[in-house]
C-alpha positions, 0 to 999 in steps of 0.5 A, a space after each residue: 854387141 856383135 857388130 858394133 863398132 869399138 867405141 874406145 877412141 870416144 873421148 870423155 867430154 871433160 876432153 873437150 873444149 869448155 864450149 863443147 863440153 857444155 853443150 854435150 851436157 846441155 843436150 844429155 839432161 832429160 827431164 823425169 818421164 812420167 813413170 818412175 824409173 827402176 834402178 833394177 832395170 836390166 841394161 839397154 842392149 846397143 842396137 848395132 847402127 851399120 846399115 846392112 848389105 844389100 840382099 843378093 840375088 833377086 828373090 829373097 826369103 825372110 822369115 819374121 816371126 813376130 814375139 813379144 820381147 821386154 827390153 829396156 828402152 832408157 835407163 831405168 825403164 822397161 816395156 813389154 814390147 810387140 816385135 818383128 823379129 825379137 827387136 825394136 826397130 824390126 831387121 832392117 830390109 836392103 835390096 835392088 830395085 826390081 827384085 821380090 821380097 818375100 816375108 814369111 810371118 809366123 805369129 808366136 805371140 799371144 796376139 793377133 798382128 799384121 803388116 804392111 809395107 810401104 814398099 809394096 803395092 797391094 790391096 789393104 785387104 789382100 795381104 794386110 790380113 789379121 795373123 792370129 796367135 799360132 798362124 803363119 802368112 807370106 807377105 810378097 811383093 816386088 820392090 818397085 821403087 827405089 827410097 827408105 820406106 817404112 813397114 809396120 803393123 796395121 792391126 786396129 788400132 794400128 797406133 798402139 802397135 806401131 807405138 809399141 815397137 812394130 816397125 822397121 825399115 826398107 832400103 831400096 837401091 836405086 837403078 845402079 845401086 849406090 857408090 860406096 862410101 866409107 861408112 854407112 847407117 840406119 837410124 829409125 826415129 820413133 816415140 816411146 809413151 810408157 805405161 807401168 814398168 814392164 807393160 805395154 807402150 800407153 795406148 792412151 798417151 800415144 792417142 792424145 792429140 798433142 803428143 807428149 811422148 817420155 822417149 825419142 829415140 833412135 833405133 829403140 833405145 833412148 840416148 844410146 849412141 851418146 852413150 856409145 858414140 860411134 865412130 867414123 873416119 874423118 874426111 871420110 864420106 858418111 851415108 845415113 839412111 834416116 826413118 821416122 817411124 813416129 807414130 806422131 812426131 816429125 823429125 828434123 835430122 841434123 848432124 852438128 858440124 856438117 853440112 848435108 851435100 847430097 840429100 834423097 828424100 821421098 824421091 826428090 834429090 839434092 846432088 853432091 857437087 849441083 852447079 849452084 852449090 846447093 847444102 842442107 843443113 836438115 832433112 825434115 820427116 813426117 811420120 812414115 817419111 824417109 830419106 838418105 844423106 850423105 856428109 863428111 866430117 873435116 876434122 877430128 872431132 864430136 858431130 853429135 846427130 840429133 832431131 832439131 825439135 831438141 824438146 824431142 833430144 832432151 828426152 833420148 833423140 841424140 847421138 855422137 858420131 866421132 871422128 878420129 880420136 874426137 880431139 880437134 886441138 890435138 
């Protein structure tokens, strides 16, 4: 995919250590889904995991036209998702605070559909109206708030339209912007519950009061980036911006290896170099939660990124970052 980072220094796990090569094998086993996989499925399309530049200027016009789109969200398994912009996680949005954000909706689906964003401040009933099929809507507002905030569809039941691929992410810098760093990403965490091959996410398994969803992923697509790790530099300074869009699951995010030494959650900080030397090890999310964490790999080597619910990672919530030639022996 355009975009994406070449993969070709990411080392086979038979390369590594035994130790490591048997937890990489340990965390890619996923049990059987529900539904029986289609040897015939299409293949995933990578979902590029760069965070996107932030907007310039201070007024900015997007256009987001809500399509329906069947993609394949593991190997095997395809639904007939509902999307903002022909994909799942919707585009990601990166601005100041302070500027005005103006989302142009034109609904060419066979549906009606809605949306509301958290980094907004608006009555439910000003701008969270019903688009039917063949209309359009300009959703505006101003960026108030700095933080990682979530968007979605609000159409009743709001469940199933989350659960079945309407959300994304916001990024709003804070006064100042951020520092650069040497990489930065954007992972959205969410929950697949099939229904047949090529249909809709299952209302009624997404409803049940214990979830139990056949897929955890990260930006739609279960275990891609164990698939196609991606790569970072070592002792560089790596940025993620981290969402859980749900609809029902926490997350726990975790980057094996590394320590977390500058952590934004839902407005609260941890400060790279505290006077007490404060880490963290995860950034605990709820639905509709995020956060920004900051780490650096010390050496060469496989950091997979996962949630710590690792019931939730043998069913596609895990990644590889790698650094250098992934070797740490070399």
């Amino acid at each position: 995919m355009a975009g994406m980072p070449s993969m070709a220094a990411s080392p086979p796990a038979a390369s590594l250590p035994a130790a490591s090569a048997a937890s990489a094998a340990s965390v890619a086993a996923a049990p059987a889904a529900t539904v029986a996989p289609d040897p015939n499925a299409p293949a995933y399309e990578v979902s590029d995991p760069i965070a996107p530049a932030v907007l310039q200027g201070t007024v900015h016009d997007l256009d987001f036209p809500i399509v329906d789109k069947v993609m394949t969200v593991a190997k095997g398994y395809v639904v007939h998702a509902w999307t903002f912009g022909g994909r799942v996680p919707g585009p990601t949005i990166r601005v100041h605070l302070g500027d005005t954000v103006r989302i142009h909706l034109r609904n060419v689906s066979n549906m009606s559909h809605s949306i509301d964003f958290h980094a907004s401040q608006t009555a439910m009933n000003h701008q969270m109206v019903e688009i039917k099929p063949g209309a359009a809507f300009t959703y505006t507002f101003t960026a108030d708030y700095a933080g990682v905030w979530m968007y979605h569809c609000g159409t009743a039941p709001a469940l199933h339209h989350i659960a079945n691929g309407m959300f994304g992410m916001v990024i709003v810098e804070p006064e100042g912007g951020l520092p650069a760093v040497d990489e930065e990403f954007a992972f959205v965490q969410s929950e697949w519950y099939l229904g047949p091959q090529g249909e809709p996410a299952s209302y009624e398994k997404a409803n049940q009061t214990a979830p139990a969803p056949d897929h955890v992923v990260f930006n739609g697509v279960a275990n891609q980036y164990k698939d196609e790790p991606i790569p970072v530099t070592t002792g560089g300074r790596v940025r993620v911006f981290v969402l859980d869009a749900g609809p029902s699951v926490d997350s726990s995010f975790h980057v094996v290896g590394t320590i977390f030494d500058q952590v934004t959650k839902e407005g609260v900080q941890l400060l790279h170099g505290n006077a007490g030397g404060w880490g963290s090890q995860a950034v605990d999310l709820a639905p509709a939660q995020g956060a920004i964490v900051e780490f650096t790999p010390t050496e060469d080597g496989m950091y997979p990124f996962v949630t710590h619910a690792f019931n939730f990672v043998t069913h596609g919530a895990i990644g590889i970052f790698t650094a250098g030639d992934g070797d740490p022996l070399h």
